[in-house]
C-alpha positions as CSV (number, residue, x, y, z in Angstrom):
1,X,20.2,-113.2,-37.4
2,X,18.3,-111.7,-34.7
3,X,17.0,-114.9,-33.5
4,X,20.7,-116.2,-32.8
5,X,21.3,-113.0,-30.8
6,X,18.9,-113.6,-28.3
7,X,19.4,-117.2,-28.5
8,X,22.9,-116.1,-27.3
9,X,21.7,-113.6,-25.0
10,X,19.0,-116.0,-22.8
11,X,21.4,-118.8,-23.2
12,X,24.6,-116.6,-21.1
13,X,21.8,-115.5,-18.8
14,X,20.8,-119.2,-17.9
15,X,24.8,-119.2,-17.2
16,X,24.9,-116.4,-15.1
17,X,21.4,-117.7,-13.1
18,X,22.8,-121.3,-12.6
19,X,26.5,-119.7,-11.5
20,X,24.6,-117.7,-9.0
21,X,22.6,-120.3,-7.9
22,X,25.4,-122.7,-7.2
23,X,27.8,-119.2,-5.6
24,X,25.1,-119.1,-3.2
25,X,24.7,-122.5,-2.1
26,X,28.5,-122.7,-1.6
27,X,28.2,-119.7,0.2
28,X,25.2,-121.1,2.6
29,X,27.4,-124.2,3.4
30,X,24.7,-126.3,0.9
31,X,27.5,-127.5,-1.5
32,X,30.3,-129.0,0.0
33,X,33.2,-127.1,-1.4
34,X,37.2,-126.3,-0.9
35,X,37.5,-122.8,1.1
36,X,39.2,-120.4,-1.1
37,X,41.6,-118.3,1.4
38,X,40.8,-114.5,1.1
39,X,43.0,-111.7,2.4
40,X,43.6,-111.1,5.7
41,X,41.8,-107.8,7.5
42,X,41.5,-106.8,11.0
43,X,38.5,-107.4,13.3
44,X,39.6,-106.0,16.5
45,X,41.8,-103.0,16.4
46,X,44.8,-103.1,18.8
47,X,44.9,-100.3,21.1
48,X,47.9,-98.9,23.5
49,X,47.8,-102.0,25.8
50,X,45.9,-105.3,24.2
51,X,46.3,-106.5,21.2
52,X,43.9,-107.0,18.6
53,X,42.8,-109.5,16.1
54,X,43.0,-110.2,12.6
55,X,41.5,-113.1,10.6
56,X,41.3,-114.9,6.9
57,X,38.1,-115.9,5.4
58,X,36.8,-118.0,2.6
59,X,36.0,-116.0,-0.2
60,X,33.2,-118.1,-1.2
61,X,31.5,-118.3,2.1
62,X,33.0,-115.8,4.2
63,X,33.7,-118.8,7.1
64,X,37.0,-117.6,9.2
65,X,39.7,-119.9,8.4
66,X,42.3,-119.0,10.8
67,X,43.1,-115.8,12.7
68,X,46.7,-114.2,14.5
69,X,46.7,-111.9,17.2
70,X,48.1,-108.2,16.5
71,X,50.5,-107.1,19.0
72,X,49.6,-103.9,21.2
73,X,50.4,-101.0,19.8
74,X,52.6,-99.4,23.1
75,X,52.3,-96.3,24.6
76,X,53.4,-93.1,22.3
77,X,55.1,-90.7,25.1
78,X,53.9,-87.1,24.2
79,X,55.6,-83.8,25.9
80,X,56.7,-83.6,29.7
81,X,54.8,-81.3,31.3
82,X,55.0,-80.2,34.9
83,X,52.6,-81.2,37.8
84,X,54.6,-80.0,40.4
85,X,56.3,-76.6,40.1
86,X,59.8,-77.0,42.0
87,X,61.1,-74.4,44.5
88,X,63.9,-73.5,45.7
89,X,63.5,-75.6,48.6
90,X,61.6,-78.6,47.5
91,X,61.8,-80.5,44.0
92,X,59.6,-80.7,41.5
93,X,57.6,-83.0,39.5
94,X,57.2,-83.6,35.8
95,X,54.7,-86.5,33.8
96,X,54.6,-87.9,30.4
97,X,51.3,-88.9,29.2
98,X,50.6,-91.3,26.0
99,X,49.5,-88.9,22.9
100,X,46.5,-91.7,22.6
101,X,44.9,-92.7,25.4
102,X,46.2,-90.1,28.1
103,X,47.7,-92.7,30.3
104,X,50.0,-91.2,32.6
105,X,53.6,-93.7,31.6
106,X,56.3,-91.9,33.4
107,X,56.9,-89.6,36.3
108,X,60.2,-88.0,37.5
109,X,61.6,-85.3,39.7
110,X,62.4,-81.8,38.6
111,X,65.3,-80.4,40.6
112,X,65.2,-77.8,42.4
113,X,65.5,-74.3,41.1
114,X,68.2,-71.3,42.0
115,X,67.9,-69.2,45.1
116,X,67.3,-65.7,44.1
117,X,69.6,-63.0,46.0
118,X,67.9,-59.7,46.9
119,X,70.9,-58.2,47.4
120,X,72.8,-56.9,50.3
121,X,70.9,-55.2,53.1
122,X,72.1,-54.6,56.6
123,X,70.9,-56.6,59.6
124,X,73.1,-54.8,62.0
125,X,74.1,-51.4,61.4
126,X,77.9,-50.4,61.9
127,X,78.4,-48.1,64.8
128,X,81.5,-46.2,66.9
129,X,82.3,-49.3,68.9
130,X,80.8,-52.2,67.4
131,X,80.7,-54.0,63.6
132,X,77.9,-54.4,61.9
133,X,76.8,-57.2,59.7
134,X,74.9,-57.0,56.0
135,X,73.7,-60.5,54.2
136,X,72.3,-61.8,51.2
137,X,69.3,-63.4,51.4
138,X,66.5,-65.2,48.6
139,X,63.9,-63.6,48.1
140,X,61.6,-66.5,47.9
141,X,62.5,-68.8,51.2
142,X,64.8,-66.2,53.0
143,X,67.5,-68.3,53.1
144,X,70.6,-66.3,53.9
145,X,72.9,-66.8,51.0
146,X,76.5,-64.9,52.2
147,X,76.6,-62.5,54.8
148,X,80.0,-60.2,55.7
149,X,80.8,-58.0,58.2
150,X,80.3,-53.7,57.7
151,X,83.5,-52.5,60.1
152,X,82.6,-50.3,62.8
153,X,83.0,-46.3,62.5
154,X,83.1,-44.3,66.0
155,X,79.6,-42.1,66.4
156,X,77.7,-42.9,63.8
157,X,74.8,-41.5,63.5
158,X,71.3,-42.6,61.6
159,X,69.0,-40.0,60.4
160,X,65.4,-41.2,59.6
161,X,63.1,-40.8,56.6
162,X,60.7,-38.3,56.8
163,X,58.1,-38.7,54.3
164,X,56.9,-36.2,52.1
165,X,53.5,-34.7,51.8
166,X,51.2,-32.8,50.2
167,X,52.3,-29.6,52.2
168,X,55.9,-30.2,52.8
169,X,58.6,-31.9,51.1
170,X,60.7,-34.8,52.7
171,X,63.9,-36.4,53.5
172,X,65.4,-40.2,52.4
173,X,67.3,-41.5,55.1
174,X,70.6,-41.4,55.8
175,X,73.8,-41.6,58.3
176,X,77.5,-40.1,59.2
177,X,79.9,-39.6,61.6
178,X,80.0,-36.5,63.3
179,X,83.7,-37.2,64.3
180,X,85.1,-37.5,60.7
181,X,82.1,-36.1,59.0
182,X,82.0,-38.9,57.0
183,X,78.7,-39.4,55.3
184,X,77.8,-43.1,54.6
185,X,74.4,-42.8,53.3
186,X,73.4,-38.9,51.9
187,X,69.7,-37.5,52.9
188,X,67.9,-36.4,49.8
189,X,64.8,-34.5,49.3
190,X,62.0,-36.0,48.7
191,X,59.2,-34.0,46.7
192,X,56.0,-33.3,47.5
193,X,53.1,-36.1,46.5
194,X,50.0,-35.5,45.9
195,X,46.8,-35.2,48.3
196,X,45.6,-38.4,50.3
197,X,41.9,-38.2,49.4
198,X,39.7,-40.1,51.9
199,X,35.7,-40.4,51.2
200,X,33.7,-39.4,54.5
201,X,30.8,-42.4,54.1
202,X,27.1,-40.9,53.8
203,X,25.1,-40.8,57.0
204,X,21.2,-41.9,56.6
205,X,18.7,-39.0,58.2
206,X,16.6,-41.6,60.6
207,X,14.1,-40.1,62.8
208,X,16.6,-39.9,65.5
209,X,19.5,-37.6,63.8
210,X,20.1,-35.8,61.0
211,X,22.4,-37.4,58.4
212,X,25.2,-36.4,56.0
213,X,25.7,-36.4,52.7
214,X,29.0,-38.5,51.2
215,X,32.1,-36.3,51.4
216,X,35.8,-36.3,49.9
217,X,38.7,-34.5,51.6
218,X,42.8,-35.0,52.5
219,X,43.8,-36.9,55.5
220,X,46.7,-34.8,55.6
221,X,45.8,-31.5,55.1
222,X,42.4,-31.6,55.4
223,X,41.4,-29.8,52.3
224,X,37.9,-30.7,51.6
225,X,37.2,-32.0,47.8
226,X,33.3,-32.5,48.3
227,X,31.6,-30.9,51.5
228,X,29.5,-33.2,53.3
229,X,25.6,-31.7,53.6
230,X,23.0,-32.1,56.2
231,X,20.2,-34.1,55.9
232,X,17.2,-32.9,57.9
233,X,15.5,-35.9,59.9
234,X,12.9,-37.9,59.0
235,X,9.6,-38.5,60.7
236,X,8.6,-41.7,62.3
237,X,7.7,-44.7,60.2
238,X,4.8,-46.3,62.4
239,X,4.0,-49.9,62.5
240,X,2.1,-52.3,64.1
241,X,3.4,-54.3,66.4
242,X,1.3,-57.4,66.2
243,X,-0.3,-59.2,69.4
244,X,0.8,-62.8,70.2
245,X,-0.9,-65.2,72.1
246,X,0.6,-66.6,75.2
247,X,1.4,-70.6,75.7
248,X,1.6,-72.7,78.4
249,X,5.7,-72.0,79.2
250,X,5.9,-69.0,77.0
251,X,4.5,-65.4,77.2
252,X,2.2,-63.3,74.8
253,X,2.2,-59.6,74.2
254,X,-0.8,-57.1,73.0
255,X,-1.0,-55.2,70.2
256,X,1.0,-51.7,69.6
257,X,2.8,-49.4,67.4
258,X,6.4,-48.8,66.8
259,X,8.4,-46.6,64.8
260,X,10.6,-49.3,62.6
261,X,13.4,-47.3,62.4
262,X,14.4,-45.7,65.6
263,X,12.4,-49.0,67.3
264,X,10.4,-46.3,69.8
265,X,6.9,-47.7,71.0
266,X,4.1,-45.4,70.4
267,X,1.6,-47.7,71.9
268,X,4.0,-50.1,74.0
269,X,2.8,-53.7,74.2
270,X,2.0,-55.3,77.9
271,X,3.1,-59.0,78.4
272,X,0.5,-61.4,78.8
273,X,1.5,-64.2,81.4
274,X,2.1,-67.7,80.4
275,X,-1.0,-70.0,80.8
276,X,1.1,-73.1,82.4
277,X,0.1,-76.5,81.9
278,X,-2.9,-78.0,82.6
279,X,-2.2,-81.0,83.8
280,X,-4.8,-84.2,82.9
281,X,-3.0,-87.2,85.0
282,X,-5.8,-89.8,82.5
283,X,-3.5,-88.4,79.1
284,X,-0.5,-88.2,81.7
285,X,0.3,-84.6,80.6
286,X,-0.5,-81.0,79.9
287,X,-4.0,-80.8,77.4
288,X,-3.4,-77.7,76.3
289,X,-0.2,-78.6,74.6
290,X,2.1,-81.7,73.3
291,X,3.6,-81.4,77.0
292,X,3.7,-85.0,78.4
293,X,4.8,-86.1,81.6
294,X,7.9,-88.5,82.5
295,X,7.2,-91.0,85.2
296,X,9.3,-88.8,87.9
297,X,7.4,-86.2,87.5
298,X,3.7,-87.9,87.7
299,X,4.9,-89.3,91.4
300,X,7.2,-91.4,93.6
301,X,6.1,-92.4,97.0
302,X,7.7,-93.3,100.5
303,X,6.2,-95.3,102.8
304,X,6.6,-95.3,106.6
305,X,5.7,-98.8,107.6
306,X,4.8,-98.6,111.9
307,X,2.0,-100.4,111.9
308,X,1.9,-104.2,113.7
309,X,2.8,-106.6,111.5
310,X,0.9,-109.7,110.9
311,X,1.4,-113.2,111.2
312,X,1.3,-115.7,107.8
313,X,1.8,-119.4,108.5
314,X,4.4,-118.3,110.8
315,X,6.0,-115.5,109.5
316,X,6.1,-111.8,110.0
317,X,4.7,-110.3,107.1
318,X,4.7,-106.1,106.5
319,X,2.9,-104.7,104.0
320,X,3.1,-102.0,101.7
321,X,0.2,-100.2,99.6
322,X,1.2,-97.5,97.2
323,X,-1.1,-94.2,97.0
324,X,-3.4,-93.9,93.8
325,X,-1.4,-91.2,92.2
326,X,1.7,-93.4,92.4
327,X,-0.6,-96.7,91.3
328,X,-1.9,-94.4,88.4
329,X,1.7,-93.9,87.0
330,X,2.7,-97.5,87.2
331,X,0.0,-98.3,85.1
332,X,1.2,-95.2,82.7
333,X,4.5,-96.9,82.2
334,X,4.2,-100.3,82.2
335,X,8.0,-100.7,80.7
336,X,9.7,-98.5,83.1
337,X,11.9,-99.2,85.9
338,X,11.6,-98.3,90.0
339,X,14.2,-98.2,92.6
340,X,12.8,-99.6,95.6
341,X,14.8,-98.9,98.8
342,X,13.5,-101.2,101.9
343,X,15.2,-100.2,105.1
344,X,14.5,-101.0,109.4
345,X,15.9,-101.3,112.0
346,X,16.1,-105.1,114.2
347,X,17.3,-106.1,117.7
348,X,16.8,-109.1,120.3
349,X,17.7,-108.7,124.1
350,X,18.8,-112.2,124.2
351,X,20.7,-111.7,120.7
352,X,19.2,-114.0,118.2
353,X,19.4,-114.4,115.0
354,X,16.9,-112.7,112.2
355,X,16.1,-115.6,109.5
356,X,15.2,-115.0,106.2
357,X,14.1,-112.3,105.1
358,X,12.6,-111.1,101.2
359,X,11.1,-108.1,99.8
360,X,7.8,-109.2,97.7
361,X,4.8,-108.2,94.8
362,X,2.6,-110.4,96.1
363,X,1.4,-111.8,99.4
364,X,2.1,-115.0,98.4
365,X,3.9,-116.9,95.1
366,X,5.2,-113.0,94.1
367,X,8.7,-112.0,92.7
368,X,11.4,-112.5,95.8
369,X,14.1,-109.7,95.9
370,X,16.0,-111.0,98.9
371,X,17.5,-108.4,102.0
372,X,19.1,-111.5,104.2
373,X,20.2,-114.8,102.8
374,X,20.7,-117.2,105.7
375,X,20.8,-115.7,109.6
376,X,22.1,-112.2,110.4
377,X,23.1,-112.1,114.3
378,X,21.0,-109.1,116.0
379,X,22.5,-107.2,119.2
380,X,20.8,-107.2,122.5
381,X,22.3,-103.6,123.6
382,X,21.1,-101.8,120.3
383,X,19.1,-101.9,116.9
384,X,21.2,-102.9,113.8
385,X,20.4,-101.7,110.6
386,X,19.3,-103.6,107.5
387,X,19.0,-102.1,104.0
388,X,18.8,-102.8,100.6
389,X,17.9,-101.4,97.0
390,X,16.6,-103.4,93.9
391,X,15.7,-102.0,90.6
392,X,12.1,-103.8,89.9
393,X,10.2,-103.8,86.4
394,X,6.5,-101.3,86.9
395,X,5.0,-104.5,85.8
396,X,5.4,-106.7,88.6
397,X,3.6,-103.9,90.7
398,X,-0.1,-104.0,88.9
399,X,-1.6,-105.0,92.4
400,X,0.3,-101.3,93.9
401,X,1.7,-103.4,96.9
402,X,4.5,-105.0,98.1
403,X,5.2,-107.0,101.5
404,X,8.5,-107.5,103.9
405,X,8.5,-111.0,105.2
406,X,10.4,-112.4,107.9
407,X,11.2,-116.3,107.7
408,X,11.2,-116.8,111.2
409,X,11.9,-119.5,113.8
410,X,9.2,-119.8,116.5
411,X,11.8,-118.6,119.0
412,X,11.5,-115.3,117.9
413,X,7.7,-114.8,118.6
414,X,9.1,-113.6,121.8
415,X,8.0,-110.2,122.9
416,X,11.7,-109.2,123.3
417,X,12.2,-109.5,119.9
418,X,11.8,-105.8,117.7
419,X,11.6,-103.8,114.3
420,X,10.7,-100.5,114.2
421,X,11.4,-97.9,111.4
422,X,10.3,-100.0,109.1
423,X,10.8,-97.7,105.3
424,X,9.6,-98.3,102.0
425,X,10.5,-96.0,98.8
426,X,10.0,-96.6,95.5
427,X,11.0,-93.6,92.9
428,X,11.3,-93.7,88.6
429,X,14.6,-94.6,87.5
430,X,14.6,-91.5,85.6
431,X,14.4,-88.8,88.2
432,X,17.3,-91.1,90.1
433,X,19.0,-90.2,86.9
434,X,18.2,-86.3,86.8
């Protein structure tokens, strides 16, 4: 008997194994099989705005078998709630919001609210000979909101609050006519209020005054609630004054003593001059400090040129030769810029032409900064002036020299032909600009 029960037993386990076994395979995509269509369920959740997604699968092998889209749940308006608080000159402003994903979905206008009347007060007061005029105004914008005219009354007269105090009682204001004795507005007493207690501030004892202690009395009838006490000076708090060393554009001071609160010296410090710069024209500044010299202020030259000039394949050549200061500062700043201003004087007694003529670097193939294209007529009665200003480069003047030529014909080798105040100056484009 007990070998048929686990005959039985190992026989529906073998079942179960080989079911299994084949569920599996199905479900691996092994065994071809026909998809059994499950329930559907939802895979992407649908939110205020997109929709979301829901599919069937096979309940064997869990393959999707079709899927539908699931609309978008639209926006759930929660409460109004206001943004913009309205007046009662200006409008509000109200929103709605979605309860689920805050989104703002609607916006309107919130009308305006009520004026608020402050009741009626005079502008003009009524007199003998003249209305007056009382309005209503709001309280929030002071817009008038109905106004009405107060008839006049002959010699009225307006009596003015007197305020009470803490000695003497007071009076509300108030108004009649003498005439008619008519009272408009009755004067009543006003009782007595209490003191007006100020605090008199402590005064710190320095070595220069005595102080006071803090105080309490009435500003109006100067009863005193605390006295104020004296406090007996103090001595002097000496310090030293520490010595400081003098630069090259700044002064220095010695050493001392001073009291720190009332500031008086008890051993005054003297001033120590300022060193100035001292200048080293190799570093092309001061050595003693960072203090570095611009081009303008190493040098600039002018030259007076009244020397003969000399002859060069037949024409008048002048020339130019810078001091060594003025060399030294061209080669200091190779990339800066000079303003060269060339300028003489030219006549002829027969009134020739001058031919021409060319500013130069070098005496010969050099950088040409032409002063006369062409022929320029000279007078025989008087000297004419030429001049003219270029802006040349510090490195087209290594060599330190430049030369006028003259391009001239042979005619004017003649001895009544003339230059004289013959002017060369260069200067740093940067103390032109100062």
């Amino acid at each position: 008997m007990k070998r048929n029960s686990l005959s039985k037993f190992l026989f529906v386990l073998f079942l179960i194994v080989i079911v299994a076994i084949i569920a599996f395979a199905i479900y691996e995509g092994k065994i071809p099989h026909k998809h059994l269509e499950g329930e559907w369920e939802t895979t992407v959740a649908p939110t205020c705005t997109l929709e979301g997604t829901s599919v069937k699968k096979c309940r064997l092998c869990d393959e999707e078998m079709s899927n539908t889209a699931i609309p978008a749940l639209g926006h759930t308006a929660g409460e109004w709630y206001i943004t913009v608080a309205p007046t009662c000159t200006s409008v509000g402003e109200r929103k709605a919001s979605c309860t689920i994903c805050s989104e703002v979905i609607s916006t309107e206008e919130v009308a305006m609210a009520n004026h608020i009347s402050n009741g009626w007060e005079i502008s003009i007061a009524a007199s003998c000979t003249s209305d007056g005029l009382r309005k209503k105004t709001c309280i929030n914008c002071m817009q008038e909101l109905d106004s009405e005219v107060i008839p006049k009354h002959p010699n009225t007269v307006h009596q003015s609050k007197i305020p009470a105090t803490c000695v003497s009682t007071g009076l509300s204001s108030g108004s009649y006519c003498p005439d008619c004795n008519t009272i408009f507005q009755k004067q009543t007493e006003l009782p007595l209020v209490g003191h007006t207690w100020v605090t008199d501030a402590a005064v710190p004892a320095t070595c220069m005054r005595e102080g006071l202690t803090r105080g309490v009395h009435c500003s109006v009838c100067r009863l005193v609630q605390t006295k104020q006490e004296v406090i007996p000076k103090t001595e002097h708090n000496i310090v030293d004054v520490s010595a400081s060393s003098p630069t090259c554009t700044t002064t220095g001071s010695t050493a001392g003593t001073q009291c720190s609160m009332c500031k008086t010296y008890m051993i005054e410090p003297q001033t120590v001059p300022a060193l100035g710069h001292e200048f080293d024209y190799d570093i092309g500044g001061c050595s003693r400090c960072q203090y570095r010299l611009s081009a303008s202020e190493i040098s600039t030259v002018t030259i007076r040129e009244e020397n003969p000039y000399s002859w060069d394949s037949g024409n008048i050549m002048f020339s130019f030769e810078f001091n060594d200061e003025f060399q030294n500062a061209i080669i200091r700043n190779p990339d800066s810029e000079l303003i060269v201003t060339i300028s003489f004087y030219a006549t002829h007694n027969e009134g020739w032409s001058l031919k021409d003529t060319y500013l130069t670097n070098l005496k010969t193939g050099g950088e040409k900064f032409t002063i006369i294209d062409g022929k320029a007529a000279l007078d025989k009665n008087k000297y004419i002036k030429f001049e003219k200003q270029f802006t040349i480069n510090t490195k087209l003047l290594q060599q330190g020299k430049m030369y006028l030529v003259v391009d001239t014909p042979l005619i004017l080798v003649a001895s009544t032909y003339s230059i004289k105040n013959l002017t060369l100056r260069a200067v740093f484009a940067d103390a032109v600009n100062k």
